[in-house]
N, C-alpha and C positions, 0 to 999 in steps of 0.2 A: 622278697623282703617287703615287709607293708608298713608301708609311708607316705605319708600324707603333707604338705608344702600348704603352708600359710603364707601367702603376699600378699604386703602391706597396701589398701587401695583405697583408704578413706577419705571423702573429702574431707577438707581442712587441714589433713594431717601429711605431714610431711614424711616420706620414706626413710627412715634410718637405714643404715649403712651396717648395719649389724643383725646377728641372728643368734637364735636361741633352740638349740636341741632338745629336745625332749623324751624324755624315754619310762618305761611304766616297771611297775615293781613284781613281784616275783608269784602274784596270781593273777595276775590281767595282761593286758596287749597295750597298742598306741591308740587304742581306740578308748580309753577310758575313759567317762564323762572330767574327772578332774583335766586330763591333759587337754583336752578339748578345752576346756574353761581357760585354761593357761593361756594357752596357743592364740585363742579369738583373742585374750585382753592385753598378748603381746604383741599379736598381729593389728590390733587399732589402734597400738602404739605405736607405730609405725617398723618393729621388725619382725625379717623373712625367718617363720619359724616352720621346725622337721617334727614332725613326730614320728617316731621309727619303732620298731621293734627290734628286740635282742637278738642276739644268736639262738638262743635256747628256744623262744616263741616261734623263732624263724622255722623249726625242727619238728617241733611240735603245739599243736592247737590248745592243748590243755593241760593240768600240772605246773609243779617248781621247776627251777632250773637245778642243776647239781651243782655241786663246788670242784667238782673235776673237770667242770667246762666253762668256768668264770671264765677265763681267761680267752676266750672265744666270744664270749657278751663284750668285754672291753674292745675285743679287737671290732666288733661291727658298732660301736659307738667310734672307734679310731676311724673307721671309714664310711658314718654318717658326718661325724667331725669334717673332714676332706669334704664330704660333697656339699657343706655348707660353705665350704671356702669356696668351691667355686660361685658360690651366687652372691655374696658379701665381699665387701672391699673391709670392713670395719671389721670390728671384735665379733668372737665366737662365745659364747654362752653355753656352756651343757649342766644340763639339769634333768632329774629324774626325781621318782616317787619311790622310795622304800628301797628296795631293791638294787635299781636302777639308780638313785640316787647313789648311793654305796660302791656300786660298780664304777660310776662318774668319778667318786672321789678318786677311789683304787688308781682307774687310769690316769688323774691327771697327778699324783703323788708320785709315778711310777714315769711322766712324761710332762716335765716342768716347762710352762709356757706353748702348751697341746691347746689351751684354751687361757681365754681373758676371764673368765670368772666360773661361778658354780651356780645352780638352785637345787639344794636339797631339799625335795617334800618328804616331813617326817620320817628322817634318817632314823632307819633300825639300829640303834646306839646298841641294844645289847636283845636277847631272846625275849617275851612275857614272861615274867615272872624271874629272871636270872642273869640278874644287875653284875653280876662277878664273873658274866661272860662280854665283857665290852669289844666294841666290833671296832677299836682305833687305833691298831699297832698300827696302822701306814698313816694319821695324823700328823706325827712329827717328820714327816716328809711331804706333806703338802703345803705346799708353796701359791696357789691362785687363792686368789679373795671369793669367799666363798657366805653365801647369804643361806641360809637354814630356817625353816616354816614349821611348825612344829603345834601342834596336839595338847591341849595342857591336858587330856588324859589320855593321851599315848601312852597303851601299854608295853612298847617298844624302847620307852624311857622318859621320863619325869624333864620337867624343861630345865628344873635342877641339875638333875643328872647331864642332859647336855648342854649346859651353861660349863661346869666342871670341864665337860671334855673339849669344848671349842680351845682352852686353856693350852691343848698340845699343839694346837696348830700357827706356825710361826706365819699365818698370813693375814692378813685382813677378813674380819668376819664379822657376820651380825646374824640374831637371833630375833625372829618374830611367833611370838607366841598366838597361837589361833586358841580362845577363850572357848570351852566346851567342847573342842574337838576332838576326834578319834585318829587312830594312826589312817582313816580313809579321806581324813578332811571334804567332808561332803561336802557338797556343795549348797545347801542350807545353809552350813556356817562359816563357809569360806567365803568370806565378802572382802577379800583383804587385797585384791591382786594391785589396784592401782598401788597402794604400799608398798607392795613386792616388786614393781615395777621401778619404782621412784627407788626405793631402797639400792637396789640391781644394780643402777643408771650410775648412783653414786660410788655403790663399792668398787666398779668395776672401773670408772673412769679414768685414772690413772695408765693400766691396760689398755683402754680404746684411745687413749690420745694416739699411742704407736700404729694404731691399726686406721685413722683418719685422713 
């Protein structure tokens, strides 16, 4: 499995108690420049962050994953989850990009208080081009606070579009819109993470009192 451990060692900056999963969408690895960029601006935030690979990548090198082995990608995020517990006393964070976001949701809908919160990068809301295939039957069973980064030309879905659909989900959530972005949030236009950070800290807070 390839994975890679960010600890927190800055000067000035105090060690948080918490950590944050990461995981990459459904054509790349844990090595993508975005999760990279994540991982460094949560790791100088003071948390111990994973970036891991799926089951599917685990399998193989290159290619999608199938929908006949989701269920195998959640379970090797259920057991990056675990190995974050043993390095953290605080809250658990998992977040993914596209794919991986989506699977995030899945499992923690599927496994209520699995994790203290979510980061979804530019959640695959529905197919390009095929709004009337929406990816949120399990919405209305997610229960963690959940923070959502989004594309305003994500061909994946309109920030409209998942402004609408955040509507199913009876937990805490927020929406940060990336101005010019694509469902790959380059990293040109991705200047946002201290916001995504601060934003995180707050939704989640509530969750990480228990885990303090």
């Amino acid at each position: 499995m390839a994975e890679f451990i960010h600890r927190p060692g800055v000067p000035g900056v105090a060690p948080s108690e918490h950590g944050l999963v990461l995981t990459h969408g459904a054509g790349g690895n844990c090595k993508a420049p975005l999760l990279v960029l994540i991982a460094d601006a949560f790791c100088a935030a003071g948390f111990t962050v994973l970036r891991c690979d799926m089951a599917f990548r685990q399998h193989k090198p290159f290619g999608p994953p199938s929908p006949a082995t989701s269920a195998n990608d959640r379970a090797s995020l259920r057991a990056a989850v675990a190995a974050m517990r043993k390095m953290v006393s605080g809250a658990v964070i998992l977040g993914g990009h596209s794919y991986g976001g989506r699977q995030s949701t899945m499992l923690a809908a599927e496994e209520p208080g699995l994790v203290e919160g979510l980061l979804l990068l530019s959640y695959p809301l529905h197919p390009p081009g095929k709004p009337a295939q929406p990816r949120t039957a399990h919405f209305p069973s997610l229960r963690t606070p959940a923070l959502f980064v989004h594309g305003t030309k994500d061909p994946f879905g309109t920030i409209e579009e998942l402004s609408e659909a955040l509507k199913l989900i009876p937990a805490n959530t927020e929406l940060i819109g990336v101005p010019g972005a694509g469902h790959d949030l380059n990293r040109a236009k991705f200047a946002l993470t201290g916001n995504v950070i601060a934003s995180l800290r707050t939704l989640v807070a509530p969750q990480a009192e228990h885990h303090t």
